[in-house]
PDB file of the backbone (N, CA, C, O) and the ligand in Angstrom, with CONECT records:
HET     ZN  A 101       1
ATOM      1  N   UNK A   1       0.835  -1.200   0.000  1.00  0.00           N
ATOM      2  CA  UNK A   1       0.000   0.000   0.000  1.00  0.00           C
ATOM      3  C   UNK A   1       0.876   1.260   0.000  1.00  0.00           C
ATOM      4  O   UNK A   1       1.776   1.383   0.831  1.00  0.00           O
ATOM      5  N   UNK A   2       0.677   1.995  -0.724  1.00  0.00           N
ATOM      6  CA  UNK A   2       1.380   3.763  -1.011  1.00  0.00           C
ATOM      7  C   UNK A   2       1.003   4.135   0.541  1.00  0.00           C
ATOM      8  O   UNK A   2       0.141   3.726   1.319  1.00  0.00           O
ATOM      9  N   UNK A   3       1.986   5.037   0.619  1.00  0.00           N
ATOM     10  CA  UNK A   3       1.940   5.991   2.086  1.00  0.00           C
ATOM     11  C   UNK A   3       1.790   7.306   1.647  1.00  0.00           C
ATOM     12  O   UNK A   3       2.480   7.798   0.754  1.00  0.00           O
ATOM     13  N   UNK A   4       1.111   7.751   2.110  1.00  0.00           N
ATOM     14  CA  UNK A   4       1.175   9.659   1.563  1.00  0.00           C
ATOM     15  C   UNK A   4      -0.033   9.600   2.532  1.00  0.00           C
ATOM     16  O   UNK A   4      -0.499   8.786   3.330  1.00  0.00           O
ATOM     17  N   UNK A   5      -0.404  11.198   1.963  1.00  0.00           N
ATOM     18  CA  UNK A   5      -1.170  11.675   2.747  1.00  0.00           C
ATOM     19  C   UNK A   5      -2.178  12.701   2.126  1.00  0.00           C
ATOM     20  O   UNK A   5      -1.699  13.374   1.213  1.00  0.00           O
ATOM     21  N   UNK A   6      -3.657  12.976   2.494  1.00  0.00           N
ATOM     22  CA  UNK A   6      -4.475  14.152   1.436  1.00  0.00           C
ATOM     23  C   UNK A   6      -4.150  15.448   2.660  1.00  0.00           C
ATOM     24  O   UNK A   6      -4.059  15.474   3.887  1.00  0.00           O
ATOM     25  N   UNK A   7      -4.026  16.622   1.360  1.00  0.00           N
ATOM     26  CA  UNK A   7      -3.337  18.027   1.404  1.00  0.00           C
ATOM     27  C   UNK A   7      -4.483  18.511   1.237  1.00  0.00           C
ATOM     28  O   UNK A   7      -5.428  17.908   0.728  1.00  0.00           O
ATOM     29  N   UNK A   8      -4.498  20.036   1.798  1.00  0.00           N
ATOM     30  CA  UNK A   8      -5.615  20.293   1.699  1.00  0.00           C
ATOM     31  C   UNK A   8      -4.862  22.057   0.887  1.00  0.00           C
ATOM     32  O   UNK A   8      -4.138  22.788   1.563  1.00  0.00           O
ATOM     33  N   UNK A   9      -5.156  22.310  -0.217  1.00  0.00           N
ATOM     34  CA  UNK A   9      -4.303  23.416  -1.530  1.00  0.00           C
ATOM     35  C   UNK A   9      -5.565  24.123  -1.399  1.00  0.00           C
ATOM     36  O   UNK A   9      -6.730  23.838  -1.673  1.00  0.00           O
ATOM     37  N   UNK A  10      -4.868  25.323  -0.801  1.00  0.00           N
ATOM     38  CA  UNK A  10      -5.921  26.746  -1.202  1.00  0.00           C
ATOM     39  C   UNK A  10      -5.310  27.623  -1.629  1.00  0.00           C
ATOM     40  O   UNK A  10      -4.091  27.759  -1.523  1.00  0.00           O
ATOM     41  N   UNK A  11      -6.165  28.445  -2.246  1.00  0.00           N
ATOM     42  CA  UNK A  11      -5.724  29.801  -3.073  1.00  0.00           C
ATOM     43  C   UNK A  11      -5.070  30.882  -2.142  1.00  0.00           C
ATOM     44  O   UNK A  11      -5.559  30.705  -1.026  1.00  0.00           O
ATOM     45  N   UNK A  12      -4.289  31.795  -2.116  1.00  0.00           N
ATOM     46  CA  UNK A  12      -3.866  32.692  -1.167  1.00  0.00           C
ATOM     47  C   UNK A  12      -5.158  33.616  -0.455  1.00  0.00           C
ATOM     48  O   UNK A  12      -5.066  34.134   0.658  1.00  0.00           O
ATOM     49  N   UNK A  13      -6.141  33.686  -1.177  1.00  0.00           N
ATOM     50  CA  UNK A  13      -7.615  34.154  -0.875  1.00  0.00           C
ATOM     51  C   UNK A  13      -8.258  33.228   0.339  1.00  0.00           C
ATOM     52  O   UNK A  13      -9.253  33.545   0.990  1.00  0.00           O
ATOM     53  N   UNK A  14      -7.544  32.112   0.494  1.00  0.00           N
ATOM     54  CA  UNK A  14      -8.218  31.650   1.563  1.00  0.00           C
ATOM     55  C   UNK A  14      -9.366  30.253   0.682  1.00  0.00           C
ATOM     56  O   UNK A  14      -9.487  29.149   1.212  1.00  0.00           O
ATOM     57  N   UNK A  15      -9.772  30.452  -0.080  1.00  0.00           N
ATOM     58  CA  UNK A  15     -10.336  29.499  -1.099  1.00  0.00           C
ATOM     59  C   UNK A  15      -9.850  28.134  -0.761  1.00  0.00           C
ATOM     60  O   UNK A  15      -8.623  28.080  -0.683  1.00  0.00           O
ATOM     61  N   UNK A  16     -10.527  26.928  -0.522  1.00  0.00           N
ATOM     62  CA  UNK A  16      -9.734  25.246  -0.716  1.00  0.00           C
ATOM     63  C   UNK A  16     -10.199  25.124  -2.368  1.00  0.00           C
ATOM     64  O   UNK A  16     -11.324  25.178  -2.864  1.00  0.00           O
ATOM     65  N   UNK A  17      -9.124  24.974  -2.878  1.00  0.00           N
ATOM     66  CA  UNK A  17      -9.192  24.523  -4.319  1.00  0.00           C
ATOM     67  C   UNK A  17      -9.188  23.050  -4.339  1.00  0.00           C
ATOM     68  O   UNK A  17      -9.725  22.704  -5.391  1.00  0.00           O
ATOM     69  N   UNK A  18      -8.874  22.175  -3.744  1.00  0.00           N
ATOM     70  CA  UNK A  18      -8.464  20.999  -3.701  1.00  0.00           C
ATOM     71  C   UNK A  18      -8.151  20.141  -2.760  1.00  0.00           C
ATOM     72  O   UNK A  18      -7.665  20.621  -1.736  1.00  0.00           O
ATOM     73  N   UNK A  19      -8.377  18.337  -2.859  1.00  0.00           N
ATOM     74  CA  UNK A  19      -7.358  18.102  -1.483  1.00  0.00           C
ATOM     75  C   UNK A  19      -6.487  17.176  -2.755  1.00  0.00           C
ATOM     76  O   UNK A  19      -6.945  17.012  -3.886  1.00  0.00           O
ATOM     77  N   UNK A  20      -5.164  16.642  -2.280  1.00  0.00           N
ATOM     78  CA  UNK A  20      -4.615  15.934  -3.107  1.00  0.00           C
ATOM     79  C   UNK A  20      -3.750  15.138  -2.040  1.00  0.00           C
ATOM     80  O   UNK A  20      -3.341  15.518  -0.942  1.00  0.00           O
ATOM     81  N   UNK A  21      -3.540  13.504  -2.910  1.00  0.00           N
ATOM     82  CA  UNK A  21      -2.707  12.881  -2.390  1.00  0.00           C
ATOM     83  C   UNK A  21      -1.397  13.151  -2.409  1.00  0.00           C
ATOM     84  O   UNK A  21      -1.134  13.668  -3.494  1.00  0.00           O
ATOM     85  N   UNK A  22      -0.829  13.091  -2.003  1.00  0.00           N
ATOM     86  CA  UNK A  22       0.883  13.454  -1.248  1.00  0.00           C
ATOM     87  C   UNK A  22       1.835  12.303  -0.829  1.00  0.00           C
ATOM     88  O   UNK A  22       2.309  12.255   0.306  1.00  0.00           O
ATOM     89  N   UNK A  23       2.128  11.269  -1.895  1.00  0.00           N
ATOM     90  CA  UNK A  23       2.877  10.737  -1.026  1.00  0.00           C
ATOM     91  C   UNK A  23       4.576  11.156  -1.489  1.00  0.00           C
ATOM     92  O   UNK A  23       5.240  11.636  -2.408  1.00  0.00           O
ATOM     93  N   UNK A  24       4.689  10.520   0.034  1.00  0.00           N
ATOM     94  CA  UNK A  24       6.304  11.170   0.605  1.00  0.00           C
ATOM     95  C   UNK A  24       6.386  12.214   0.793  1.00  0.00           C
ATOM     96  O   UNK A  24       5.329  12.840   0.712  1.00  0.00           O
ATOM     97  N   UNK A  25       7.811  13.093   1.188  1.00  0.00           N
ATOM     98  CA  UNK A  25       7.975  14.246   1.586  1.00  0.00           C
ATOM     99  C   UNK A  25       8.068  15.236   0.705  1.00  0.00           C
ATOM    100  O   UNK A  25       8.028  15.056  -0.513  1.00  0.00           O
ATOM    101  N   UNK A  26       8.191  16.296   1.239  1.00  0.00           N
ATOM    102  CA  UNK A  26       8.892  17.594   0.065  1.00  0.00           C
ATOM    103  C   UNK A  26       7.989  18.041  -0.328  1.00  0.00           C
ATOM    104  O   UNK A  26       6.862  17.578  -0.154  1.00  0.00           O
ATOM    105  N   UNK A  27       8.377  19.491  -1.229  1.00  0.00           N
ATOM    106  CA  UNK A  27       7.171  20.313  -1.665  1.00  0.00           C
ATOM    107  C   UNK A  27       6.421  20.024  -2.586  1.00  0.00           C
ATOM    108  O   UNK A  27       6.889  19.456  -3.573  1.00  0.00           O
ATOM    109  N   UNK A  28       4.980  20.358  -2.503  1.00  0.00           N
ATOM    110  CA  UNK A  28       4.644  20.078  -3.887  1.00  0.00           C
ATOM    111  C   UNK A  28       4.299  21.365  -4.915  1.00  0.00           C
ATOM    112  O   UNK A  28       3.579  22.363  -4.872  1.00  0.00           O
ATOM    113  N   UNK A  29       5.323  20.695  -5.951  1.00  0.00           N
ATOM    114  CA  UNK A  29       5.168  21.373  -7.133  1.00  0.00           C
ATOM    115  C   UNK A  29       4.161  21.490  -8.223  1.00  0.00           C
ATOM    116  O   UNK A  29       3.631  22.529  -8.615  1.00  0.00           O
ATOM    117  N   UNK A  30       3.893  19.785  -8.833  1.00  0.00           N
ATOM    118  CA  UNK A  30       3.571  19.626  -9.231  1.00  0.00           C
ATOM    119  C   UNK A  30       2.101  18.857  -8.740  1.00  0.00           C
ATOM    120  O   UNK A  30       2.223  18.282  -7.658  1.00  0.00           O
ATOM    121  N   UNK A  31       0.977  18.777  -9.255  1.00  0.00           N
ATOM    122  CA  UNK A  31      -0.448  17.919  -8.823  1.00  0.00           C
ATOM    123  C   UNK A  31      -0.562  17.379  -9.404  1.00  0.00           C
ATOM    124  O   UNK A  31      -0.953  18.016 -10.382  1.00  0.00           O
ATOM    125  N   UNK A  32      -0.487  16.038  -9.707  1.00  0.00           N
ATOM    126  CA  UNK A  32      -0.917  14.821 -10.318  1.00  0.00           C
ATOM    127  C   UNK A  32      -2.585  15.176 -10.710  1.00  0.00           C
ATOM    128  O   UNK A  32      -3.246  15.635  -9.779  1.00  0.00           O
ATOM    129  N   UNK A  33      -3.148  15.019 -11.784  1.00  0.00           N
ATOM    130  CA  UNK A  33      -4.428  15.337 -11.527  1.00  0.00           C
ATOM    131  C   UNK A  33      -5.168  13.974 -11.398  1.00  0.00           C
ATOM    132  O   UNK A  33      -6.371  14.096 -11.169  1.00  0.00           O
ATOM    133  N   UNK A  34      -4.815  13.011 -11.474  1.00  0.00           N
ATOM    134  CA  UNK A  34      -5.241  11.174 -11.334  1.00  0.00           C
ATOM    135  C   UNK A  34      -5.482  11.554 -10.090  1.00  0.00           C
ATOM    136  O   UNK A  34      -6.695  11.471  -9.896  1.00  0.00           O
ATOM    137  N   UNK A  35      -4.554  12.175  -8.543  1.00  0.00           N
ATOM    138  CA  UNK A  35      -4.379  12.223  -7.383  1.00  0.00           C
ATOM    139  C   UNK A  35      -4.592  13.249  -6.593  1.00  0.00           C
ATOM    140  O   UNK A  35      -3.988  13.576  -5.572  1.00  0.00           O
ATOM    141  N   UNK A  36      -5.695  13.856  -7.248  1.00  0.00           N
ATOM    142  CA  UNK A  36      -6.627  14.886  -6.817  1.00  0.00           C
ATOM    143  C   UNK A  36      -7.650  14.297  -6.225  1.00  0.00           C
ATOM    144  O   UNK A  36      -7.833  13.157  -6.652  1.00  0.00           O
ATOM    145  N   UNK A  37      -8.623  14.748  -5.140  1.00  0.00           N
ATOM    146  CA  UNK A  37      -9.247  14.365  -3.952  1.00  0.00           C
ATOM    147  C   UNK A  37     -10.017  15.584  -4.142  1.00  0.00           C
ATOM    148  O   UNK A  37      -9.521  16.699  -4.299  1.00  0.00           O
ATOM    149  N   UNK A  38     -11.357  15.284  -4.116  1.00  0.00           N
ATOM    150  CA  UNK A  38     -12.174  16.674  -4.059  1.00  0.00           C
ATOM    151  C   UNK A  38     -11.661  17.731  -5.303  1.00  0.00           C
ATOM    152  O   UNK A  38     -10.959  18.720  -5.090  1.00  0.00           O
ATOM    153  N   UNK A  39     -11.885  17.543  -5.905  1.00  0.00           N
ATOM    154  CA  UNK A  39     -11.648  18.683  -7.173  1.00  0.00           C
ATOM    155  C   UNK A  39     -12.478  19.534  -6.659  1.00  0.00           C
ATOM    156  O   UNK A  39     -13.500  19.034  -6.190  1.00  0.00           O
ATOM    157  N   UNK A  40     -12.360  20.753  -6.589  1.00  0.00           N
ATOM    158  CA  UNK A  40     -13.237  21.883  -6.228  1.00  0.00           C
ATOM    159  C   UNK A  40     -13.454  23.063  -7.725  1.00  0.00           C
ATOM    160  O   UNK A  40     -14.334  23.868  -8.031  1.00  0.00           O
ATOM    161  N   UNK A  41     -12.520  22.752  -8.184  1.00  0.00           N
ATOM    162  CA  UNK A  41     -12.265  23.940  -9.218  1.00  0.00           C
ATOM    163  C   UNK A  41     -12.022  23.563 -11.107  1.00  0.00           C
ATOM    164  O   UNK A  41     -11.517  24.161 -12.057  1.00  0.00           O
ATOM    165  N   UNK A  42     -13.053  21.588 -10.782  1.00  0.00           N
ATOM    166  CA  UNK A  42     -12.532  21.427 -12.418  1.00  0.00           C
ATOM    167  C   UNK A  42     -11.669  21.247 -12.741  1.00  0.00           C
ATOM    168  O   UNK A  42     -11.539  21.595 -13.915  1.00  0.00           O
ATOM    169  N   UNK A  43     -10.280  20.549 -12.035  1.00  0.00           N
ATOM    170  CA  UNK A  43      -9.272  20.256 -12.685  1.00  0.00           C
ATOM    171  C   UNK A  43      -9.336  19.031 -13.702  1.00  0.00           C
ATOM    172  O   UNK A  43      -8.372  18.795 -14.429  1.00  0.00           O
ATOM    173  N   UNK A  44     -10.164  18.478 -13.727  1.00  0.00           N
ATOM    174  CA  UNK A  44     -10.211  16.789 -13.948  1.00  0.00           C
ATOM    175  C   UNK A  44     -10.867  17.399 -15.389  1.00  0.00           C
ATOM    176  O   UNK A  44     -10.998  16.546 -16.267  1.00  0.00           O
ATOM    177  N   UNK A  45     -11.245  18.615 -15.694  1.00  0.00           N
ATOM    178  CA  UNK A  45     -12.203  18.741 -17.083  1.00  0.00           C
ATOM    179  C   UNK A  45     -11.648  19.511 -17.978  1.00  0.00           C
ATOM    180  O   UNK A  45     -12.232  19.810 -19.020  1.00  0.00           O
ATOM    181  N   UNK A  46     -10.072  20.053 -17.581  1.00  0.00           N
ATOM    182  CA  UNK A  46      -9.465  21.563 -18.278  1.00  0.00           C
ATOM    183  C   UNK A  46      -8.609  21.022 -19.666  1.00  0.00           C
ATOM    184  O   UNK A  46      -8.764  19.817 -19.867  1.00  0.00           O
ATOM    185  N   UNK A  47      -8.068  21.458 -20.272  1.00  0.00           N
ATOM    186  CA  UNK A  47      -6.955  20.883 -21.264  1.00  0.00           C
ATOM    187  C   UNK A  47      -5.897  20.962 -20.859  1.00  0.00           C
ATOM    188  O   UNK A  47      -5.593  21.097 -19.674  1.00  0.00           O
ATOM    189  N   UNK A  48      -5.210  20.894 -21.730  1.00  0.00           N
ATOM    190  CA  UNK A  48      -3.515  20.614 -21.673  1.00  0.00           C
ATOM    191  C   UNK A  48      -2.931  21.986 -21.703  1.00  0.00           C
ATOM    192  O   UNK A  48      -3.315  22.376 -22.805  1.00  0.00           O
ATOM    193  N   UNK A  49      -2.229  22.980 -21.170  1.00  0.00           N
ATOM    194  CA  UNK A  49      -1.763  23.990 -21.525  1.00  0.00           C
ATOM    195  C   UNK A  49      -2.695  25.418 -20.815  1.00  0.00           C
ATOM    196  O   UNK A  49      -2.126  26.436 -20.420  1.00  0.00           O
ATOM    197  N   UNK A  50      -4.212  25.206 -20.769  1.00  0.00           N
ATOM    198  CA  UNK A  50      -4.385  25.748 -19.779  1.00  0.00           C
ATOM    199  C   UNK A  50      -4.642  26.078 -18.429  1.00  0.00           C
ATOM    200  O   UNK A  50      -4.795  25.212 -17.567  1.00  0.00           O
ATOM    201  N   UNK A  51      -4.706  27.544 -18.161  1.00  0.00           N
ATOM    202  CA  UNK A  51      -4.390  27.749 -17.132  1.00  0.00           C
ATOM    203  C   UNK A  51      -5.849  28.454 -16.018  1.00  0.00           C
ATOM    204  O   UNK A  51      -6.519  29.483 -16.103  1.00  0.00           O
ATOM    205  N   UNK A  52      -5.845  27.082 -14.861  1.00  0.00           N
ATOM    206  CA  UNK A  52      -7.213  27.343 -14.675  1.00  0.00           C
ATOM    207  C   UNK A  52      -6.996  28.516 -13.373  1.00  0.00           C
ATOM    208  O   UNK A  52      -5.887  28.902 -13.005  1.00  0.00           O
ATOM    209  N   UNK A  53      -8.153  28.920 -12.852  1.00  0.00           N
ATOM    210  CA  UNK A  53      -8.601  30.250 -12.380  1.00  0.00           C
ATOM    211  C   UNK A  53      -8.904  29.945 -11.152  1.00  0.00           C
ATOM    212  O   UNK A  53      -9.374  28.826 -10.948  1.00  0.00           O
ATOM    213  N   UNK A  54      -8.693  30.933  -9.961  1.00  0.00           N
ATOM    214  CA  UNK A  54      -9.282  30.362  -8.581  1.00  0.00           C
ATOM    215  C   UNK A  54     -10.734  31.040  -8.595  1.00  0.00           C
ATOM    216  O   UNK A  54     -10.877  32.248  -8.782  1.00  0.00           O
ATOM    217  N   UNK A  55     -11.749  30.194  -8.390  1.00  0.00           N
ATOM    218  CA  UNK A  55     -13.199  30.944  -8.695  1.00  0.00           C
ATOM    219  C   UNK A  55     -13.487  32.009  -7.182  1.00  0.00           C
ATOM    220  O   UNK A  55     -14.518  32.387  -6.628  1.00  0.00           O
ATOM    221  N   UNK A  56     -12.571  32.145  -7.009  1.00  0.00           N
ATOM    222  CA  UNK A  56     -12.973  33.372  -5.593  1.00  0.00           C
ATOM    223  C   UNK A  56     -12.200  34.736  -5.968  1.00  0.00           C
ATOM    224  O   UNK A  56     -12.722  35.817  -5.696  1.00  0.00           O
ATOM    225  N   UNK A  57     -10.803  34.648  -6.670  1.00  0.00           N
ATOM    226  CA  UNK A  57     -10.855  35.968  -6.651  1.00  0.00           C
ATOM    227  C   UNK A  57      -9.658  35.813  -8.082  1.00  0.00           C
ATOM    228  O   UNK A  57      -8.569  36.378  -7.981  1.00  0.00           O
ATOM    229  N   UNK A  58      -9.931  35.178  -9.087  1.00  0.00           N
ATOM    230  CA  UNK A  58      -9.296  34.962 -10.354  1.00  0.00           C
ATOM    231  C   UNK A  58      -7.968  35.070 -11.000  1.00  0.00           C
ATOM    232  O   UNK A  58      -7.723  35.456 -12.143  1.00  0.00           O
ATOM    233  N   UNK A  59      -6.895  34.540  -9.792  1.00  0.00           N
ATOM    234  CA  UNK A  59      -5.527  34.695  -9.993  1.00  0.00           C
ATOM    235  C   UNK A  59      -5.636  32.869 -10.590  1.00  0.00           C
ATOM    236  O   UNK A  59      -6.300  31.912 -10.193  1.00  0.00           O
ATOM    237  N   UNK A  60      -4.896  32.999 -11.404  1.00  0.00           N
ATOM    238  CA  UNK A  60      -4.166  31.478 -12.013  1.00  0.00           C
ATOM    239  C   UNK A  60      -3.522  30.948 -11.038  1.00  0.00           C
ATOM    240  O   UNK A  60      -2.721  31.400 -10.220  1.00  0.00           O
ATOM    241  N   UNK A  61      -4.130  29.567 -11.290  1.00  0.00           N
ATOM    242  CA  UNK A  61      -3.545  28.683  -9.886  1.00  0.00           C
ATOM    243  C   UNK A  61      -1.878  27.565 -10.441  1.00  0.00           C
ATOM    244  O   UNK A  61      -1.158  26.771  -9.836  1.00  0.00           O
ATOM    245  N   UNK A  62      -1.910  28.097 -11.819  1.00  0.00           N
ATOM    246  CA  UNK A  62      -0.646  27.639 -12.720  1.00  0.00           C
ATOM    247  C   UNK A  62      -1.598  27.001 -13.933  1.00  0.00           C
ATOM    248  O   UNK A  62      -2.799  27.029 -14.199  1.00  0.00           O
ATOM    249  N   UNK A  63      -0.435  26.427 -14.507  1.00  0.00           N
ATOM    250  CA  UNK A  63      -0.649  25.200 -15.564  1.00  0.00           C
ATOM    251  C   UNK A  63      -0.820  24.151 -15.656  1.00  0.00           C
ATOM    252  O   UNK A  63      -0.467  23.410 -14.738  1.00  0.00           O
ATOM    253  N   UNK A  64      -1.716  23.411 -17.322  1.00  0.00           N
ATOM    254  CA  UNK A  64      -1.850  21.805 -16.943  1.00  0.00           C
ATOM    255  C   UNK A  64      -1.179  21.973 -18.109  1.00  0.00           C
ATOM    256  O   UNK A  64      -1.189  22.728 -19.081  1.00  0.00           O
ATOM    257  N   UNK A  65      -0.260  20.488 -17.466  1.00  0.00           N
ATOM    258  CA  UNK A  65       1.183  20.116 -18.162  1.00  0.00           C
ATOM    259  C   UNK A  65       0.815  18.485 -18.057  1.00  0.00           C
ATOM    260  O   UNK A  65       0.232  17.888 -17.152  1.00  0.00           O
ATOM    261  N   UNK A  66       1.512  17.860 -19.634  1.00  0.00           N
ATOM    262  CA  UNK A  66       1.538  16.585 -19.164  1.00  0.00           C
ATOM    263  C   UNK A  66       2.946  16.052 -18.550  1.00  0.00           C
ATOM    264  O   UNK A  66       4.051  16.496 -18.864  1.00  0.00           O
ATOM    265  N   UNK A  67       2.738  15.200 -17.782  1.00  0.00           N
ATOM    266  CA  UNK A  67       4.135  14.828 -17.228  1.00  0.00           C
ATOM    267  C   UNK A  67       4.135  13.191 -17.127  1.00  0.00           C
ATOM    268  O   UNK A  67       3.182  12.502 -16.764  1.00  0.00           O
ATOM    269  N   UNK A  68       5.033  12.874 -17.410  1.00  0.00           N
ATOM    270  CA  UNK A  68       5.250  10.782 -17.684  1.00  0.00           C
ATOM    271  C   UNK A  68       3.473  10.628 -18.229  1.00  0.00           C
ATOM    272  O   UNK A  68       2.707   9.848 -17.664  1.00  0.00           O
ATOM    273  N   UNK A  69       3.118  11.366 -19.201  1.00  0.00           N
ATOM    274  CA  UNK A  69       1.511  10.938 -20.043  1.00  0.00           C
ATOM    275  C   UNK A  69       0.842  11.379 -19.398  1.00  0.00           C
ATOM    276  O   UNK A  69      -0.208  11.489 -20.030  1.00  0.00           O
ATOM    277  N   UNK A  70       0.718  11.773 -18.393  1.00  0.00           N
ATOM    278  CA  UNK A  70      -0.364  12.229 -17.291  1.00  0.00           C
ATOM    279  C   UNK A  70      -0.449  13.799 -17.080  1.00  0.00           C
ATOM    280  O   UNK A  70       0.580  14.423 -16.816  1.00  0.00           O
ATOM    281  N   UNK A  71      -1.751  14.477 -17.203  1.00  0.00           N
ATOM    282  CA  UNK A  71      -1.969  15.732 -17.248  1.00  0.00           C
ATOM    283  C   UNK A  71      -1.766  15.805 -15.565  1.00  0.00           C
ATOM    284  O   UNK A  71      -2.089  15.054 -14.644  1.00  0.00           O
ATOM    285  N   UNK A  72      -1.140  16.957 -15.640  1.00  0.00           N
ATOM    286  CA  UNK A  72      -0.781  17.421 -14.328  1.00  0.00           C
ATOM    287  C   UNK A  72      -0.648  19.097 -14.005  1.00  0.00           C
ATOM    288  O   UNK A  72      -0.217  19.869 -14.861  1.00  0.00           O
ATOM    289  N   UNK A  73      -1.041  19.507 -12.772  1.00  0.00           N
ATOM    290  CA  UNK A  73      -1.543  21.095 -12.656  1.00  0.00           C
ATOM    291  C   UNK A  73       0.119  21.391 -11.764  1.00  0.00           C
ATOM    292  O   UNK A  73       0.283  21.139 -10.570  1.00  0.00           O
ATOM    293  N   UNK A  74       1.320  22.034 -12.798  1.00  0.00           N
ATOM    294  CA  UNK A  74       2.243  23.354 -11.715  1.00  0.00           C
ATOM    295  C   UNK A  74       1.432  24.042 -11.713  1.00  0.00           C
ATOM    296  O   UNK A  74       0.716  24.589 -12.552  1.00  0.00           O
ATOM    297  N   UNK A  75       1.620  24.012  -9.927  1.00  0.00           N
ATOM    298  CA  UNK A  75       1.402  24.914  -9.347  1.00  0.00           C
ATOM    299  C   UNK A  75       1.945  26.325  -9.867  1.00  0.00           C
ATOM    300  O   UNK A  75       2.968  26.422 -10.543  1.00  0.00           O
ATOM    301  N   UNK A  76       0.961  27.670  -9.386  1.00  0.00           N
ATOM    302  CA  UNK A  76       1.777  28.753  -9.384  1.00  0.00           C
ATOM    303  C   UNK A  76       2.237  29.578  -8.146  1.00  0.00           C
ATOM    304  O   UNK A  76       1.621  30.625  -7.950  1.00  0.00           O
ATOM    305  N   UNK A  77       3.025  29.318  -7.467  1.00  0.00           N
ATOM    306  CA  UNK A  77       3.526  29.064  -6.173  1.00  0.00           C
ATOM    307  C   UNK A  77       3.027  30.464  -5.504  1.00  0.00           C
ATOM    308  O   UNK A  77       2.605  30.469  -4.348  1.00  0.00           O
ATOM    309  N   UNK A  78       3.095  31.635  -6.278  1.00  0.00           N
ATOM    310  CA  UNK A  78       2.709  32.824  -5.818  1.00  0.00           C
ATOM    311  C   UNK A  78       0.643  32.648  -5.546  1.00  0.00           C
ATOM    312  O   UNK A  78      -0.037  33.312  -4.765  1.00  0.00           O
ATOM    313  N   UNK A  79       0.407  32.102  -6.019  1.00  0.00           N
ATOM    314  CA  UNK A  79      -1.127  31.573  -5.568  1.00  0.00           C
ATOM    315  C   UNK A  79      -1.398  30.994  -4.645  1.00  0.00           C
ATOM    316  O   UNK A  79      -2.389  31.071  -3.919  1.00  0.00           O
ATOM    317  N   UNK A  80      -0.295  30.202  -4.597  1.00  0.00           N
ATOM    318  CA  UNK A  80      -0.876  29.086  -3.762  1.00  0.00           C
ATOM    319  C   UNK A  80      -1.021  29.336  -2.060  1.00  0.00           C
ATOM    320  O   UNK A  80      -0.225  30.072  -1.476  1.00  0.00           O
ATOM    321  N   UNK A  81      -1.740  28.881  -1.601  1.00  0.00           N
ATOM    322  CA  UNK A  81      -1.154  29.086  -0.163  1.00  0.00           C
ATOM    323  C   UNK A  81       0.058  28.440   0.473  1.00  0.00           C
ATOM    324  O   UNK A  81       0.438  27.626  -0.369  1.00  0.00           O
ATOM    325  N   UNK A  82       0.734  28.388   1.355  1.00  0.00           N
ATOM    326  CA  UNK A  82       1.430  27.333   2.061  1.00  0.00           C
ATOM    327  C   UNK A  82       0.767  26.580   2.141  1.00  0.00           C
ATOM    328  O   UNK A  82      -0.435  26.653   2.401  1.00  0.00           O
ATOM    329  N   UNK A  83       1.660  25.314   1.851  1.00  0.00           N
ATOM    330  CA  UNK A  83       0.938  24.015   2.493  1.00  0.00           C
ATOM    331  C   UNK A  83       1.492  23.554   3.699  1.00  0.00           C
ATOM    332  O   UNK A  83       2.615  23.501   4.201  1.00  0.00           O
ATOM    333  N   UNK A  84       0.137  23.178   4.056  1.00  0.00           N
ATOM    334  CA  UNK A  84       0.293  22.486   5.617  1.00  0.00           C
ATOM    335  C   UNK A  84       0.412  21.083   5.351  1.00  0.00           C
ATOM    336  O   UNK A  84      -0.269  20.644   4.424  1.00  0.00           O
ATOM    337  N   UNK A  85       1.383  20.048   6.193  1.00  0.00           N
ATOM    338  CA  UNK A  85       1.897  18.913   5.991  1.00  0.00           C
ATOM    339  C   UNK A  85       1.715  18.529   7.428  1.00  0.00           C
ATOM    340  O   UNK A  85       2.077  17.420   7.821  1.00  0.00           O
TER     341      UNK A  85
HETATM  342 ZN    ZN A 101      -8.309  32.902  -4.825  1.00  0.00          ZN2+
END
């Protein structure tokens, strides 16, 4: 069984955009979107390349990028809140 843990990613507005699985340590950069938990904001429906919106106060939360075949959301770190671990 994987070890990680669900994150709980909000917008600097205070917004939960998401929870996502986490396994192991270190920052996260990148969001798996397979390993998203609670989509709050439509990640699971966007394309490749764009860049989705925090629906509370409309700063870009980064890009969807594919990474090893798999669409995946960088973060845009200036959005994001800290994450709590
Ligand atoms: Zn926001």
């Amino acid at each position: 069984m994987k070890t990680g843990k669900l994150i709980d990613i909000e917008c600097q507005c205070g917004r939960l955009l998401f929870r996502y699985f986490k396994a192991g340590k270190g920052r996260i950069i990148k969001c798996i979107i397979s390993h998203i938990h609670e989509d709050l904001v439509g990640l699971s429906r966007v394309s490749t390349f764009s860049k989705p919106l925090c629906p509370a106060c409309g700063k870009e939360l980064g890009i969807i990028m594919m990474i090893h075949g798999e669409p995946a959301l960088k973060l845009n770190q200036g959005t994001i809140k800290g994450i709590r671990i």
